[in-house]
N, C-alpha and C positions, 0 to 999 in steps of 0.2 A: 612627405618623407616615406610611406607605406610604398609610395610607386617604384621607389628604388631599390625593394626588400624585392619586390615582383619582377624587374628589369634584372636584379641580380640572379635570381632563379632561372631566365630566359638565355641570356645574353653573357654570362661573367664571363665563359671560357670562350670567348667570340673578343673581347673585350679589354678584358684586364692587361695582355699581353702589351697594347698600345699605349696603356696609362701613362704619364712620364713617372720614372720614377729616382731612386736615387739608390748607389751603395757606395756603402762605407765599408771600406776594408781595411782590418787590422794596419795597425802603423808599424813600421819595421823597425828594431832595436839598432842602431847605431854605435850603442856602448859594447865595450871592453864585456861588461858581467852580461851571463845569460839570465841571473838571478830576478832581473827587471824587467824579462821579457811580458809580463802579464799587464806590462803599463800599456801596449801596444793595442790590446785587446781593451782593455778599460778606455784606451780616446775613441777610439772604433763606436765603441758600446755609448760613450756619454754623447759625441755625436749623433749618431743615431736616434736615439731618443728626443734630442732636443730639437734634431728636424721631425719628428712624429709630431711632437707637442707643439710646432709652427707651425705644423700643417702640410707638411712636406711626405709626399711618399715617399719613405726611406724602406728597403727592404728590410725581411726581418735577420738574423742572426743566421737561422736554423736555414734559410734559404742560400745565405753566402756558402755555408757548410758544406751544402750538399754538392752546391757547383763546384768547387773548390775538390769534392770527393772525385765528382765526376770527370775531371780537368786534369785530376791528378797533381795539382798545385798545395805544394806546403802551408800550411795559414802563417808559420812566423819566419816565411826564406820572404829574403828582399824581391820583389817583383820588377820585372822589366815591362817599360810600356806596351809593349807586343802581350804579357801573360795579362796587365791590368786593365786592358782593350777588351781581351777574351773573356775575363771575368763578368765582365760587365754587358758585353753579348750573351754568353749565354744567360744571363740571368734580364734580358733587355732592357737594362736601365740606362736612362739616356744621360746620367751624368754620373761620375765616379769620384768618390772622395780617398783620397789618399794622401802620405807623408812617412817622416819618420821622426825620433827622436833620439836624443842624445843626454845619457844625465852623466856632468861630469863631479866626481866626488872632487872633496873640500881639501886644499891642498895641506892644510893644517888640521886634522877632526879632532873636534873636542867631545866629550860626555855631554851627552845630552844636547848635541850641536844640531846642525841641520847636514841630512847625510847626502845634500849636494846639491846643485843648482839643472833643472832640468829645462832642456829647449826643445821645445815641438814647432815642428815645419809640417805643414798641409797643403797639398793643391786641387785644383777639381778640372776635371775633363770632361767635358763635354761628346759622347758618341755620335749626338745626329750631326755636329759642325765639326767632329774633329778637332776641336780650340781647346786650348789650355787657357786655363783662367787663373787668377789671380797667384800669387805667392803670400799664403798665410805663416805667421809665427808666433809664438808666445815663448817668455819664458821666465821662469821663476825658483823658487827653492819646489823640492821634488812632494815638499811636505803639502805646498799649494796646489795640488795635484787636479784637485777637483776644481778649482777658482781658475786654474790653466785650459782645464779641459771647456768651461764656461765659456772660458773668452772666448776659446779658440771656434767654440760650437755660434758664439754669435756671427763672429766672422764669415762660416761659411754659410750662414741662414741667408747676410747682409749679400753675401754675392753669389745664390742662387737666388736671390730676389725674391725672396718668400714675401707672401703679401700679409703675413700674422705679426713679422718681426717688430718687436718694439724696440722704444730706446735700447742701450747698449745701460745704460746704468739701472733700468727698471726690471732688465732680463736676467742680470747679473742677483741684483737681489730677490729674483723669485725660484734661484738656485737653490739646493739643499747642499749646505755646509759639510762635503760629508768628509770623517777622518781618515787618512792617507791608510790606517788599519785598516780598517773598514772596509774600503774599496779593495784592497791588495787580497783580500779572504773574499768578499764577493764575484770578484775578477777570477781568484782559484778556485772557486765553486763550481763554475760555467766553466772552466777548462779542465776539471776532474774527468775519470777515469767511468765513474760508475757513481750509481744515484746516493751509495753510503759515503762514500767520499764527498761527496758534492753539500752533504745536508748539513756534514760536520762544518765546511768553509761553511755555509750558509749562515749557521747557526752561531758559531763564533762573529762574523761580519753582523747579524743583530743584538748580537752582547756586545758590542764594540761603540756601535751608534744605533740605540734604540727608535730613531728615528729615520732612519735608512729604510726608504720600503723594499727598493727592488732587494734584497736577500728575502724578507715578508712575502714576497710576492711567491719568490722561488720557492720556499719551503710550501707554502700553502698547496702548491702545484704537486710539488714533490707528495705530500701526505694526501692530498687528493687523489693520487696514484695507487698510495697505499690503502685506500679505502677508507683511510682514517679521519671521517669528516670532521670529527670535533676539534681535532687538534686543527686540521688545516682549515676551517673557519676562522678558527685563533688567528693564525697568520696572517689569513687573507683581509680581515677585519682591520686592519693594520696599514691596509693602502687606500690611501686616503683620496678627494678628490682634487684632481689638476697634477697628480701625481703618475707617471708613468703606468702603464697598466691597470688604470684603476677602472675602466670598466670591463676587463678581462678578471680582473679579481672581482666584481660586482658578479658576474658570469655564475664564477665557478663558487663562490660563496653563496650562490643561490642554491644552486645543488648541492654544496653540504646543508644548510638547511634544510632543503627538500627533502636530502636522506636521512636526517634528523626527526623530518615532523615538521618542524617550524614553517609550515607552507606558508602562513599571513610573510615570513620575512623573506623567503626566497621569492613569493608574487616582487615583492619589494624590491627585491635586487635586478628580477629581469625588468622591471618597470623602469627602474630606471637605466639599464642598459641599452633596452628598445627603443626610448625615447632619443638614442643620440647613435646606433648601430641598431637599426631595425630589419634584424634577420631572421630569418624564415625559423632557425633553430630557438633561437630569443623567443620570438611569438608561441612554439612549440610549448618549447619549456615553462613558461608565463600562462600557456593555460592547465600545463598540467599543474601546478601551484594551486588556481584557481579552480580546479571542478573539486576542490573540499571545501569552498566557503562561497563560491561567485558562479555557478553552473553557466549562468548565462554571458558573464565575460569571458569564460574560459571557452565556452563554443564559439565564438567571436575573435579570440585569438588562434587556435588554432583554425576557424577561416584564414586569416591573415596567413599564417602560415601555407595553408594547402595552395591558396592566390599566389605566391611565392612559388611554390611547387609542388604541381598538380598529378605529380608522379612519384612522391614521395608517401609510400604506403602507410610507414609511422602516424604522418598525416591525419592521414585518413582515418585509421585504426580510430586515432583519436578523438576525433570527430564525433566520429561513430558511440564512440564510448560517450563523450560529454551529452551526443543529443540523446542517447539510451538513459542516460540516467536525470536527464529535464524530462522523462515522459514522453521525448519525440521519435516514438516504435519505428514510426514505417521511414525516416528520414535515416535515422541509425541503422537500418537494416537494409538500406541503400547505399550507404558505407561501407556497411561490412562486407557485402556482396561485391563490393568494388575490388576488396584486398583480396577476397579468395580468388576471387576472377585470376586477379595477378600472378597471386600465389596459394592455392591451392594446399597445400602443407598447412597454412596458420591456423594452429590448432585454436588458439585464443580469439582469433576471428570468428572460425566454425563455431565456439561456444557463445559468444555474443550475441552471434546471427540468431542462433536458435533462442536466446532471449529476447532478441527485439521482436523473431516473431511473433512471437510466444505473451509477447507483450508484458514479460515477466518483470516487477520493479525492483531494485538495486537490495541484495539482502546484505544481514551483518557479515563483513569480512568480504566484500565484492570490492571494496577500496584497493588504491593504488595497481591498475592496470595498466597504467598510464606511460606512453613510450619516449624516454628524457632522448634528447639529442646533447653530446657533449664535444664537437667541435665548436668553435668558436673562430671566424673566417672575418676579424675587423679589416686587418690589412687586405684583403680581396676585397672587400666590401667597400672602403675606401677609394681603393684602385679604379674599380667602376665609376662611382661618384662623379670624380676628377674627370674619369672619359665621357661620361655622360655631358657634366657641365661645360668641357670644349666642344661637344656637337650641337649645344643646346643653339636654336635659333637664338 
């Protein structure tokens, strides 16, 4: 698995562009009310995920976003096959999910009734054949939102012929139940304005279904931005496994640990990150955990890391730092010389250097030197996989 963290370091930006992949664009509102338009954006979203979780590369959100910026295409105007082509070039996904929906209200509402019966139509095109494929639909009360979006996400797994997809009734019950609130305040979250707005939907959408990760997910992210590791460990603690984002939340819940102290639990969390996304950042971060209780697995991990990327100075630094303080002078000051070479400025290097020569041992308060990496690159890292495993003899 290590050789692929290495191949990814060499090769992604060679690479990743040919992966097949897949996007899911917003479904277009059909109805009379604009009030419903964030359903459009919630099938988009539950699709998506449920090709990740089959194993499908599905683009991420943030990626549709930006094409979309660059394209100058609206996310909730109805798309013509000529704009949904385009989309899907510049972003080179070789298949595109699309549709639209329609929820028609109750011709009688009653109190406490069901506030309408919603029909979702989906189809998929194909870029490298030009083929249209199947005609998906579902439809049901607007309240079945999430059990619609289910179906609907099997369906398109069943006809891009994902090789993960199980039964249709075994997929269905390893869905999360989630309430029509719920989703409506998660959905207005991720289409807010600015990050105060966003935390409020967020945070209503987990007092709504406390077992609902992705708002969990999002806030954690959110107060990890803010610095505020304790709380947003809170949240991230909360995305469980087999659950969307749950080794991106293993990730960054490392590092609120880390910034915490708790190095035994963030070792913990890149360990088990690395074990199934083994990236060069992972391994990084997983030894800096480790050189407060494990010196010798932490010089070990970031090897892995620098084997990954032999040009990443952090790396190195590292390195250097882990073998200076196992006692290993003249290898650590082989290191270090390596960063100034580079970069000449690193004041932190220049002083290390002169400890390794100097053969000087680790004093009180020499701790946490150590350089965190906080991108997290699954979906590239995937990407590659998938192209590797179609070259593989």
């Amino acid at each position: 698995m290590h050789r692929l963290a290495v191949l990814f370091g060499i090769f992604s930006c060679v690479l990743v562009a040919r992966a097949e992949t897949v996007l899911v664009l917003p479904f277009y509102n059909q109805s009379s009310s604009r009030s419903v338009d964030w359903i459009g954006e919630s099938i988009s979203e539950a699709v998506r995920e449920s090709l990740v979780s089959g194993g499908v590369l599905a683009l991420e959100r943030e990626d549709r976003l930006e094409a979309f910026r660059r394209l100058s295409m609206q996310p909730n105007a109805e798309l013509t096959r000529a704009s949904i082509i385009k989309a899907g070039e510049a972003l080179d996904a070789s298949d595109i999910v699309y549709g639209d929906y329609q929820l028609t209200a109750p011709a009688n509402p009653t109190p406490g009734g069901s506030r309408g019966v919603l029909r979702i139509g989906a189809r998929i095109v194909n870029l490298k054949k030009f083929a249209q494929g199947p005609e998906m639909e579902e439809s049901g009360p607007v309240e079945d939102l999430a059990i619609l979006e289910a179906r609907l996400s099997w369906q398109v797994l069943t006809a891009l012929h994902a090789r993960n997809t199980p039964a249709e009734d075994a997929f269905l019950r390893a869905q999360p139940g989630v309430r029509l609130d719920a989703l409506e305040y998660y959905i207005r979250g991720l289409l807010a304005a600015n990050p105060e707005q966003q935390r409020r939907f967020f945070m209503q959408a987990a007092r709504l279904d406390p077992t609902y990760s992705q708002p969990c997910f999002q806030l954690g992210k959110s107060f990890w931005s803010r610095k505020d590791y304790r709380v947003a460990a809170g949240w991230l603690s909360r995305v469980h496994v087999g659950e969307p984002h749950y080794l991106e939340a293993q990730f960054f819940l490392g590092l609120c640990d880390y910034q915490t102290g708790d190095y035994k639990a963030a070792a913990t969390c890149f360990d088990t990150v690395a074990a199934s996304v083994p990236l060069n950042e992972v391994y990084n971060d997983l030894g800096a955990a480790q050189t407060r209780s494990d010196i010798g697995a932490a010089i070990e991990s970031f090897r892995k890391a620098l084997e990954g990327d032999n040009t990443d100075l952090d790396y190195r630094f590292n390195l250097g730092y882990a073998q200076w303080k196992a006692g290993q002078y003249e290898p650590a000051a082989e290191s270090f010389r390596t960063v100034l070479q580079a970069n000449p400025d690193d004041q932190d290097a220049a002083v290390m250097l002169d400890h390794a020569e100097h053969h000087e041992p680790p004093k009180p308060g020499s701790e946490g030197r150590e350089r965190l990496k906080t991108n997290y690159e699954e979906t590239a890292y995937r990407q590659l996989k998938a192209e590797l495993g179609k070259s593989a003899p």
